[in-house]
C-alpha positions in Angstrom: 0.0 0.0 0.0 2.9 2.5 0.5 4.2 2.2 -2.6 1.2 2.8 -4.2 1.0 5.8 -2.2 4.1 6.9 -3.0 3.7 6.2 -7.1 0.3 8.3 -6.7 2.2 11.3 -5.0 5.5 11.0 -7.5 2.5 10.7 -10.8 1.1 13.9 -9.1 4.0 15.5 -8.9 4.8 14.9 -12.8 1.0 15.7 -13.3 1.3 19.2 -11.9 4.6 19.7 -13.8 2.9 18.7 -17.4 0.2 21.2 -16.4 2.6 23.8 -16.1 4.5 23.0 -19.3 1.7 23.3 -21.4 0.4 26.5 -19.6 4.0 27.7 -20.6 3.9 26.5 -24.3 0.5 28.1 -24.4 0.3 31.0 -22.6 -3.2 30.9 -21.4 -5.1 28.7 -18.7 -7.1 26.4 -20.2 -8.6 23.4 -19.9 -6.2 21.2 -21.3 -3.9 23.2 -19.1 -6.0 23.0 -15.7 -7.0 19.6 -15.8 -3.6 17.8 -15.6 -2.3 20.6 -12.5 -5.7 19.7 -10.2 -5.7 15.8 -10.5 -1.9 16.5 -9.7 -2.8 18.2 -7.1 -5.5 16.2 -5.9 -3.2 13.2 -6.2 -0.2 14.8 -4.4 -2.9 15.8 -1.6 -4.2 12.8 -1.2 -0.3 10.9 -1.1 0.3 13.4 2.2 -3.1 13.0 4.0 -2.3 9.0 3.8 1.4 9.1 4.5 1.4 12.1 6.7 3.9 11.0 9.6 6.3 9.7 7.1 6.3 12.9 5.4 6.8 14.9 8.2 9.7 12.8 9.2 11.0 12.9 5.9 10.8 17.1 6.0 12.6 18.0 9.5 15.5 15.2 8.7 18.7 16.2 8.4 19.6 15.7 4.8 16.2 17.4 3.6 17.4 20.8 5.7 20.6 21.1 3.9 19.3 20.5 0.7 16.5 23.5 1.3 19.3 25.3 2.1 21.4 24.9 -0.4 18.2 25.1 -2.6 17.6 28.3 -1.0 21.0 29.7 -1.8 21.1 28.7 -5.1 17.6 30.5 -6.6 19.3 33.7 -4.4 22.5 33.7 -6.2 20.0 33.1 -9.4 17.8 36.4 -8.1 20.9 38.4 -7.5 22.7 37.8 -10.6 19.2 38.4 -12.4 18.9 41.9 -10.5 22.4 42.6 -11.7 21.9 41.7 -15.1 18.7 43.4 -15.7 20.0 47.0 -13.7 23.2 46.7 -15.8 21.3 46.5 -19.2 18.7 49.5 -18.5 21.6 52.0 -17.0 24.5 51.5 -18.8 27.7 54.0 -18.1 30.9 53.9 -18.8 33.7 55.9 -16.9 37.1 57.8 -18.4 39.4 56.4 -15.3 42.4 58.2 -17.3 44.3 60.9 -15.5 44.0 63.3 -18.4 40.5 62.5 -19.4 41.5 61.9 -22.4 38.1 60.0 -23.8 35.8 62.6 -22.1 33.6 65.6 -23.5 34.9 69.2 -22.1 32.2 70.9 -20.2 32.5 73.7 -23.2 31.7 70.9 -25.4 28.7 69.8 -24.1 27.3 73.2 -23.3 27.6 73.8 -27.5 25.9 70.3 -28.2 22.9 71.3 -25.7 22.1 74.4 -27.3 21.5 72.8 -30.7 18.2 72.5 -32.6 18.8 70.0 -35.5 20.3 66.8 -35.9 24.1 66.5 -35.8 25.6 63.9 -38.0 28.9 63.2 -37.6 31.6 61.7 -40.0 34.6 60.4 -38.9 38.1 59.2 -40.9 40.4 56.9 -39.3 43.3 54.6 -40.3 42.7 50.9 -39.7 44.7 49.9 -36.7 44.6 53.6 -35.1 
């Protein structure tokens, strides 16, 4: 009877997961997508209510801590590097670190390219290599 219990929880589990695959391939909730996420559900409900104790065992064992915590610091180091990506791409900067400022634009300079009222194109020559 247990393992039948546990088959019914792991073919929830993969229910749910199908569900959620098609939803994603689709993009709307529908039927087709609905049907397969609540008998997972109902399924993965009904493999807890009959194994309860076990399951509770299973959750405040060692091994299943560390793995939420390592589970837990992975998806952060996921968010942060998500957070960094999508600030760096919206505010892009870049600096002139040399002691001349050699690659920046003179205050006088940009003062003359505020106050005009057309387009400016501008052409530039250079030798390959320079």
């Amino acid at each position: 009877m247990k393992t039948v219990i546990k088959i019914l929880g792991f073919i929830g589990i993969v229910a749910i997961l199908i569900g959620l695959v098609i939803y994603s391939i689709q993009k709307k909730w529908g039927i087709v997508s609905l049907i397969p996420i609540i008998c997972g559900a109902v399924l993965l409900v009904a493999c807890l209510s009959f194994n309860w104790q076990a399951f509770v065992r299973g959750m405040l064992s060692r091994r299943t801590r560390i793995g939420a915590n390592v589970t837990v610091m992975t998806i952060t180091a996921i968010a942060i590097w998500a957070m960094v990506n999508y600030l760096n791409s919206r505010h892009y900067y870049r600096f002139d670190w040399t002691k001349s400022r050699k690659y920046s634009i003179s205050p006088k300079t940009k003062e003359i390219l505020g106050q005009l009222e057309d387009t400016l194109y501008i052409t530039t020559f250079y030798l390959p290599g320079d």
